[in-house]
BAFI-3210 file (N, C-alpha, C; in Angstrom, 3 decimals, decimal comma, padded with zeros to 6 digits):
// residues 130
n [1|2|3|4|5|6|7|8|9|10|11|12|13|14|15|16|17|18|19|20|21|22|23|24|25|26|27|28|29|30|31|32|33|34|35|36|37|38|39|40|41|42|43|44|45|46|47|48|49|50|51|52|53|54|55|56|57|58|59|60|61|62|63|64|65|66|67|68|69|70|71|72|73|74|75|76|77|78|79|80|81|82|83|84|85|86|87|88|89|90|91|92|93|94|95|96|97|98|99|100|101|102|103|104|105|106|107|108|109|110|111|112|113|114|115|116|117|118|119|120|121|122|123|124|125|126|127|128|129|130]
n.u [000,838|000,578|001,542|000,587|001,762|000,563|001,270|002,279|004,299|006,802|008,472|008,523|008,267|010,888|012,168|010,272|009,364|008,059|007,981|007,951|004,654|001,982|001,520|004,270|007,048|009,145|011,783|012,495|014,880|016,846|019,274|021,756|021,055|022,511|021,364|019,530|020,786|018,993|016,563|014,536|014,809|013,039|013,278|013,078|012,520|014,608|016,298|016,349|016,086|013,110|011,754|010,923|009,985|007,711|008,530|006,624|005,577|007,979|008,586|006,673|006,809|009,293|008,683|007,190|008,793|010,818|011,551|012,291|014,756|017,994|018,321|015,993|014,617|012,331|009,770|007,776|004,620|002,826|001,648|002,188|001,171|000,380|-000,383|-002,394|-002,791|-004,247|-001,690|000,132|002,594|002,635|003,542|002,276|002,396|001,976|001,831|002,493|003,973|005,236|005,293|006,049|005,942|005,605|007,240|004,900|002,684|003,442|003,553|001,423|000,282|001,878|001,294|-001,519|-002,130|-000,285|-002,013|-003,866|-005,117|-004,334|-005,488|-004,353|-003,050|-001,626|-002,838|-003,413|-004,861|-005,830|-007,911|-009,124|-009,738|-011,289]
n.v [-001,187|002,310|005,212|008,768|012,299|015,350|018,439|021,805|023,235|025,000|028,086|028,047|029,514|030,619|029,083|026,956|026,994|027,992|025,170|023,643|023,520|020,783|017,909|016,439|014,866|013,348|013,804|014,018|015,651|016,004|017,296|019,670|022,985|025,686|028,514|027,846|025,995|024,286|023,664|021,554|020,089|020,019|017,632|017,575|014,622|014,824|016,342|018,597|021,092|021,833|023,904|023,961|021,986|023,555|026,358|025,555|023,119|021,394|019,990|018,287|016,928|015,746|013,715|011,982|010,890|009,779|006,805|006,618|005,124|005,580|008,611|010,306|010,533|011,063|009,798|011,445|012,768|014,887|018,256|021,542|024,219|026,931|030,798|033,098|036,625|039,720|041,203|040,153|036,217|033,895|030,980|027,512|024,662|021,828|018,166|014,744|013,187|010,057|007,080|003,747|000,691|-001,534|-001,927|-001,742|-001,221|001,581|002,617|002,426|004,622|006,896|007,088|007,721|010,357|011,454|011,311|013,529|015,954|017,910|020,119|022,387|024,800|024,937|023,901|020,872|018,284|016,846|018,195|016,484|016,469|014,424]
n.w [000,000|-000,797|000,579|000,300|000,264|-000,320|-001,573|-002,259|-004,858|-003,420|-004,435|-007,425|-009,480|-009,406|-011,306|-013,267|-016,155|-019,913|-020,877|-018,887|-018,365|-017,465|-017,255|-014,304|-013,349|-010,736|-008,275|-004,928|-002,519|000,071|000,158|000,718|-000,693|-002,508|-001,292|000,306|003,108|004,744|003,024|001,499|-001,854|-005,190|-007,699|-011,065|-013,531|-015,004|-013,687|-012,845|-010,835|-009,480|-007,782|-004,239|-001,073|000,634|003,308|005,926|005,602|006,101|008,612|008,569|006,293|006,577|008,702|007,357|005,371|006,787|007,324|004,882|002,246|001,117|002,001|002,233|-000,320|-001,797|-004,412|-006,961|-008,623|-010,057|-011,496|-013,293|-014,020|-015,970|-014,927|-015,416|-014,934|-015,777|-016,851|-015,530|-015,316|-013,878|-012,208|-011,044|-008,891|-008,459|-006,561|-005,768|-002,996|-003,289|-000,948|-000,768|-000,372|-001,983|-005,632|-006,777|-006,446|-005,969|-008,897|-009,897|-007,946|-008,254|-011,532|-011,400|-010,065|-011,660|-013,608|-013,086|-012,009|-010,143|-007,005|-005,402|-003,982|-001,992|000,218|002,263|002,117|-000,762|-003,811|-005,724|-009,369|-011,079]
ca.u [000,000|001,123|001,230|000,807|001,920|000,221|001,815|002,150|005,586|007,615|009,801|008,616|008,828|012,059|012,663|009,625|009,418|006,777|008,161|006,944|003,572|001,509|002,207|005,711|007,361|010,797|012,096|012,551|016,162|017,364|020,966|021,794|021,040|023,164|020,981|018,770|021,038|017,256|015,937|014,632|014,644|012,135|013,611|012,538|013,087|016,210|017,660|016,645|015,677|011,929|011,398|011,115|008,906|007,070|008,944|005,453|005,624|009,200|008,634|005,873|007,780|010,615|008,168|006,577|009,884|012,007|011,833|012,904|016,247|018,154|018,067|014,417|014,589|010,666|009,381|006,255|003,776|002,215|001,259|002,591|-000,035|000,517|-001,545|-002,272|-003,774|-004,038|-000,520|001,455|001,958|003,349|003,256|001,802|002,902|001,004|002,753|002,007|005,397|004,918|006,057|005,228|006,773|005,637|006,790|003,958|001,423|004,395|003,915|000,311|-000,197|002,179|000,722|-002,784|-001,443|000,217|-002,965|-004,852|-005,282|-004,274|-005,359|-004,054|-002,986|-001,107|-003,058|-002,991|-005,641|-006,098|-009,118|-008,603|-010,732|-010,705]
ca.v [000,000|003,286|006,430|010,004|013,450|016,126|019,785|022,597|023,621|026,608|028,848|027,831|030,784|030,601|027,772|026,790|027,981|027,331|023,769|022,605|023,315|020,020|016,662|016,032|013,316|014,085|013,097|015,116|015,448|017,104|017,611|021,191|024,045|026,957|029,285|027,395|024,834|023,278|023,514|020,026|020,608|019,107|017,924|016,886|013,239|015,248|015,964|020,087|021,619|023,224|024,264|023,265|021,878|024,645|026,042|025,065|021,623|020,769|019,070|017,497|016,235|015,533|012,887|011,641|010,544|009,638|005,768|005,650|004,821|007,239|010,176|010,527|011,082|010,300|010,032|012,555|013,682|016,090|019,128|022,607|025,381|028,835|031,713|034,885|037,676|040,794|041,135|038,832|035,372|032,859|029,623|026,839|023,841|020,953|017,439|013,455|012,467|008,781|006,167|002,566|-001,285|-002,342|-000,982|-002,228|000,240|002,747|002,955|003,014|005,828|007,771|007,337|008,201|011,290|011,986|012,019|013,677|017,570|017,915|021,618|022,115|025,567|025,142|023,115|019,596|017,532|018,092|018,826|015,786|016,522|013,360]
ca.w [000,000|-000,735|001,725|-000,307|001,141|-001,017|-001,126|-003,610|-005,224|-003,367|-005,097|-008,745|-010,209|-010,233|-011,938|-013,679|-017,162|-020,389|-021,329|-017,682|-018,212|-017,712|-016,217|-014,122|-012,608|-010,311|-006,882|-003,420|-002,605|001,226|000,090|000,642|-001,573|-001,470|-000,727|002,002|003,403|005,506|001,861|000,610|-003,098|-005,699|-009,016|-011,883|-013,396|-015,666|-012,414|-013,198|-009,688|-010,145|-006,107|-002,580|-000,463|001,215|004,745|006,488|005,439|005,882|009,469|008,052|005,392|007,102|009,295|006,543|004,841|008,047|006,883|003,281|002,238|-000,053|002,458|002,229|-001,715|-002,380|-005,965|-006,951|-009,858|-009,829|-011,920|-013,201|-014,346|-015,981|-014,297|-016,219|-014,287|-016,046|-017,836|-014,587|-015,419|-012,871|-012,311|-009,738|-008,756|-006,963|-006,218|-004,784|-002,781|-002,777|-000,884|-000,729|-000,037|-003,101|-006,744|-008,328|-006,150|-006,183|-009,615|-009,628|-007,134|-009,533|-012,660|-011,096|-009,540|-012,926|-014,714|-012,309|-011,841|-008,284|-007,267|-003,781|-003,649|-000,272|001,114|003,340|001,619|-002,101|-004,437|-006,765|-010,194|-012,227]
c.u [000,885|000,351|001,684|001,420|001,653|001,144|002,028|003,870|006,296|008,647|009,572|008,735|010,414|012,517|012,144|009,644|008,675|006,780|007,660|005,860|003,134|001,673|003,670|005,824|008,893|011,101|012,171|013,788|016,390|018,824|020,614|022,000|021,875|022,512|020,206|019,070|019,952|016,843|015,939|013,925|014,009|012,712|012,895|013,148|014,382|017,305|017,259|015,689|014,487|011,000|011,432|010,128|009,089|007,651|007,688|005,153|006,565|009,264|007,532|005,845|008,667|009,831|007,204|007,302|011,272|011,971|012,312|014,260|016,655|018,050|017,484|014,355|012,831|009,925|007,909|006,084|003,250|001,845|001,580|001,364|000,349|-000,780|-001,435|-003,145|-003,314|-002,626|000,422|000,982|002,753|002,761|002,995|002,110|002,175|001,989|002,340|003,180|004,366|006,227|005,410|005,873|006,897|005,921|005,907|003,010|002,393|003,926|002,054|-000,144|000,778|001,649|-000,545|-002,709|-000,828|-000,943|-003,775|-004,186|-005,192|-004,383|-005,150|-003,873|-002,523|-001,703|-002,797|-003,707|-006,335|-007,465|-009,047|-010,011|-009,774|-011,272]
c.v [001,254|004,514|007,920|011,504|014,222|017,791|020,575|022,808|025,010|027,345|028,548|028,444|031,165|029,702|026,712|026,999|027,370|026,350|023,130|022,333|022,137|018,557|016,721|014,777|013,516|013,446|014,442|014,697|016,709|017,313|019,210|021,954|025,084|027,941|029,023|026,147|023,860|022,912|021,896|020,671|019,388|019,105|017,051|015,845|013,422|015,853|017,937|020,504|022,639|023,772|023,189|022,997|023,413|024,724|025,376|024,315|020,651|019,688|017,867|016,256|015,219|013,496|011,805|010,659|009,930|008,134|005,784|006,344|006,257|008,194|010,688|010,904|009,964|010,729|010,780|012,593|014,625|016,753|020,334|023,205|026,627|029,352|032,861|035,523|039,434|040,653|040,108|037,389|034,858|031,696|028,736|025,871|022,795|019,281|015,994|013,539|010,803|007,620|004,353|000,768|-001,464|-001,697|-000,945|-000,941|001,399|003,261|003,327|004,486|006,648|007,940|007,806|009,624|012,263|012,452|012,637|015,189|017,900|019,622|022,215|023,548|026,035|024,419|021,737|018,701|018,230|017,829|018,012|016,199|015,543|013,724]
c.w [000,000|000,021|000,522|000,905|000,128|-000,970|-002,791|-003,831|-004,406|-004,092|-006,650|-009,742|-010,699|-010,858|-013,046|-015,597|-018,210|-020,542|-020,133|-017,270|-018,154|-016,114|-015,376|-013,330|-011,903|-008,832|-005,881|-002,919|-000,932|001,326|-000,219|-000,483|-001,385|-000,909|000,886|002,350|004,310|004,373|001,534|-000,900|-003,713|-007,024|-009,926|-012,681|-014,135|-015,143|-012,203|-011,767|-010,237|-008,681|-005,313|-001,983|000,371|002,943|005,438|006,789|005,624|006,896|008,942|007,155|005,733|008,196|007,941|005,769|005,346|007,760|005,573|003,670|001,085|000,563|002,074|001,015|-001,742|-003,723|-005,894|-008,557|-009,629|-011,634|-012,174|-014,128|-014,760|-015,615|-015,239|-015,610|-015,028|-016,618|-016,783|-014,922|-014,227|-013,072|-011,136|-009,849|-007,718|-007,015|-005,396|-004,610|-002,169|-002,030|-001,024|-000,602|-001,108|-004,438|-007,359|-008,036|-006,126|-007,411|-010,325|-009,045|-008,171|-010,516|-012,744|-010,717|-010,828|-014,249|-013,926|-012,036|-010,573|-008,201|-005,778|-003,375|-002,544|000,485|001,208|002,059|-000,101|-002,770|-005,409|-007,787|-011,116|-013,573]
res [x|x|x|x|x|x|x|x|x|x|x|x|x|x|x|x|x|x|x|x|x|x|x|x|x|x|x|x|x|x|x|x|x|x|x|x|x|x|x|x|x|x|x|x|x|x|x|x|x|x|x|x|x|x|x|x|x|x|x|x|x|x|x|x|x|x|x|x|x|x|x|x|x|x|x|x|x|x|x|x|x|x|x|x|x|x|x|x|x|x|x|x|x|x|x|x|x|x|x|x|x|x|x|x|x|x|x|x|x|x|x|x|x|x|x|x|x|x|x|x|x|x|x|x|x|x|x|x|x|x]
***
Protein backbone atom coordinates (compact mmCIF):
# COMPACT_ATOMS: atom_id res chain seq x y z
CA UNK A 1 0.00 0.00 0.00
CA UNK A 2 1.12 3.29 -0.73
CA UNK A 3 1.23 6.43 1.72
CA UNK A 4 0.81 10.00 -0.31
CA UNK A 5 1.92 13.45 1.14
CA UNK A 6 0.22 16.13 -1.02
CA UNK A 7 1.81 19.78 -1.13
CA UNK A 8 2.15 22.60 -3.61
CA UNK A 9 5.59 23.62 -5.22
CA UNK A 10 7.62 26.61 -3.37
CA UNK A 11 9.80 28.85 -5.10
CA UNK A 12 8.62 27.83 -8.75
CA UNK A 13 8.83 30.78 -10.21
CA UNK A 14 12.06 30.60 -10.23
CA UNK A 15 12.66 27.77 -11.94
CA UNK A 16 9.63 26.79 -13.68
CA UNK A 17 9.42 27.98 -17.16
CA UNK A 18 6.78 27.33 -20.39
CA UNK A 19 8.16 23.77 -21.33
CA UNK A 20 6.94 22.60 -17.68
CA UNK A 21 3.57 23.32 -18.21
CA UNK A 22 1.51 20.02 -17.71
CA UNK A 23 2.21 16.66 -16.22
CA UNK A 24 5.71 16.03 -14.12
CA UNK A 25 7.36 13.32 -12.61
CA UNK A 26 10.80 14.08 -10.31
CA UNK A 27 12.10 13.10 -6.88
CA UNK A 28 12.55 15.12 -3.42
CA UNK A 29 16.16 15.45 -2.60
CA UNK A 30 17.36 17.10 1.23
CA UNK A 31 20.97 17.61 0.09
CA UNK A 32 21.79 21.19 0.64
CA UNK A 33 21.04 24.04 -1.57
CA UNK A 34 23.16 26.96 -1.47
CA UNK A 35 20.98 29.29 -0.73
CA UNK A 36 18.77 27.39 2.00
CA UNK A 37 21.04 24.83 3.40
CA UNK A 38 17.26 23.28 5.51
CA UNK A 39 15.94 23.51 1.86
CA UNK A 40 14.63 20.03 0.61
CA UNK A 41 14.64 20.61 -3.10
CA UNK A 42 12.13 19.11 -5.70
CA UNK A 43 13.61 17.92 -9.02
CA UNK A 44 12.54 16.89 -11.88
CA UNK A 45 13.09 13.24 -13.40
CA UNK A 46 16.21 15.25 -15.67
CA UNK A 47 17.66 15.96 -12.41
CA UNK A 48 16.64 20.09 -13.20
CA UNK A 49 15.68 21.62 -9.69
CA UNK A 50 11.93 23.22 -10.14
CA UNK A 51 11.40 24.26 -6.11
CA UNK A 52 11.11 23.26 -2.58
CA UNK A 53 8.91 21.88 -0.46
CA UNK A 54 7.07 24.64 1.22
CA UNK A 55 8.94 26.04 4.75
CA UNK A 56 5.45 25.07 6.49
CA UNK A 57 5.62 21.62 5.44
CA UNK A 58 9.20 20.77 5.88
CA UNK A 59 8.63 19.07 9.47
CA UNK A 60 5.87 17.50 8.05
CA UNK A 61 7.78 16.24 5.39
CA UNK A 62 10.61 15.53 7.10
CA UNK A 63 8.17 12.89 9.29
CA UNK A 64 6.58 11.64 6.54
CA UNK A 65 9.88 10.54 4.84
CA UNK A 66 12.01 9.64 8.05
CA UNK A 67 11.83 5.77 6.88
CA UNK A 68 12.90 5.65 3.28
CA UNK A 69 16.25 4.82 2.24
CA UNK A 70 18.15 7.24 -0.05
CA UNK A 71 18.07 10.18 2.46
CA UNK A 72 14.42 10.53 2.23
CA UNK A 73 14.59 11.08 -1.71
CA UNK A 74 10.67 10.30 -2.38
CA UNK A 75 9.38 10.03 -5.96
CA UNK A 76 6.25 12.56 -6.95
CA UNK A 77 3.78 13.68 -9.86
CA UNK A 78 2.22 16.09 -9.83
CA UNK A 79 1.26 19.13 -11.92
CA UNK A 80 2.59 22.61 -13.20
CA UNK A 81 -0.04 25.38 -14.35
CA UNK A 82 0.52 28.84 -15.98
CA UNK A 83 -1.55 31.71 -14.30
CA UNK A 84 -2.27 34.88 -16.22
CA UNK A 85 -3.77 37.68 -14.29
CA UNK A 86 -4.04 40.79 -16.05
CA UNK A 87 -0.52 41.13 -17.84
CA UNK A 88 1.46 38.83 -14.59
CA UNK A 89 1.96 35.37 -15.42
CA UNK A 90 3.35 32.86 -12.87
CA UNK A 91 3.26 29.62 -12.31
CA UNK A 92 1.80 26.84 -9.74
CA UNK A 93 2.90 23.84 -8.76
CA UNK A 94 1.00 20.95 -6.96
CA UNK A 95 2.75 17.44 -6.22
CA UNK A 96 2.01 13.45 -4.78
CA UNK A 97 5.40 12.47 -2.78
CA UNK A 98 4.92 8.78 -2.78
CA UNK A 99 6.06 6.17 -0.88
CA UNK A 100 5.23 2.57 -0.73
CA UNK A 101 6.77 -1.29 -0.04
CA UNK A 102 5.64 -2.34 -3.10
CA UNK A 103 6.79 -0.98 -6.74
CA UNK A 104 3.96 -2.23 -8.33
CA UNK A 105 1.42 0.24 -6.15
CA UNK A 106 4.39 2.75 -6.18
CA UNK A 107 3.91 2.95 -9.62
CA UNK A 108 0.31 3.01 -9.63
CA UNK A 109 -0.20 5.83 -7.13
CA UNK A 110 2.18 7.77 -9.53
CA UNK A 111 0.72 7.34 -12.66
CA UNK A 112 -2.78 8.20 -11.10
CA UNK A 113 -1.44 11.29 -9.54
CA UNK A 114 0.22 11.99 -12.93
CA UNK A 115 -2.97 12.02 -14.71
CA UNK A 116 -4.85 13.68 -12.31
CA UNK A 117 -5.28 17.57 -11.84
CA UNK A 118 -4.27 17.92 -8.28
CA UNK A 119 -5.36 21.62 -7.27
CA UNK A 120 -4.05 22.12 -3.78
CA UNK A 121 -2.99 25.57 -3.65
CA UNK A 122 -1.11 25.14 -0.27
CA UNK A 123 -3.06 23.11 1.11
CA UNK A 124 -2.99 19.60 3.34
CA UNK A 125 -5.64 17.53 1.62
CA UNK A 126 -6.10 18.09 -2.10
CA UNK A 127 -9.12 18.83 -4.44
CA UNK A 128 -8.60 15.79 -6.76
CA UNK A 129 -10.73 16.52 -10.19
CA UNK A 130 -10.70 13.36 -12.23
Amino acid sequence: MSEVFYTSIAGINFYANENDVGPITGYSNPNPVEKDPEAIGLYLKDGRLIGFIPANRKQEFSEFAKDLDSENQCLFSGNIKKIVKRSDKYFVGNIALVKSDSLEDLRKTLEKNYSTDLDLYGGKNPKVKE
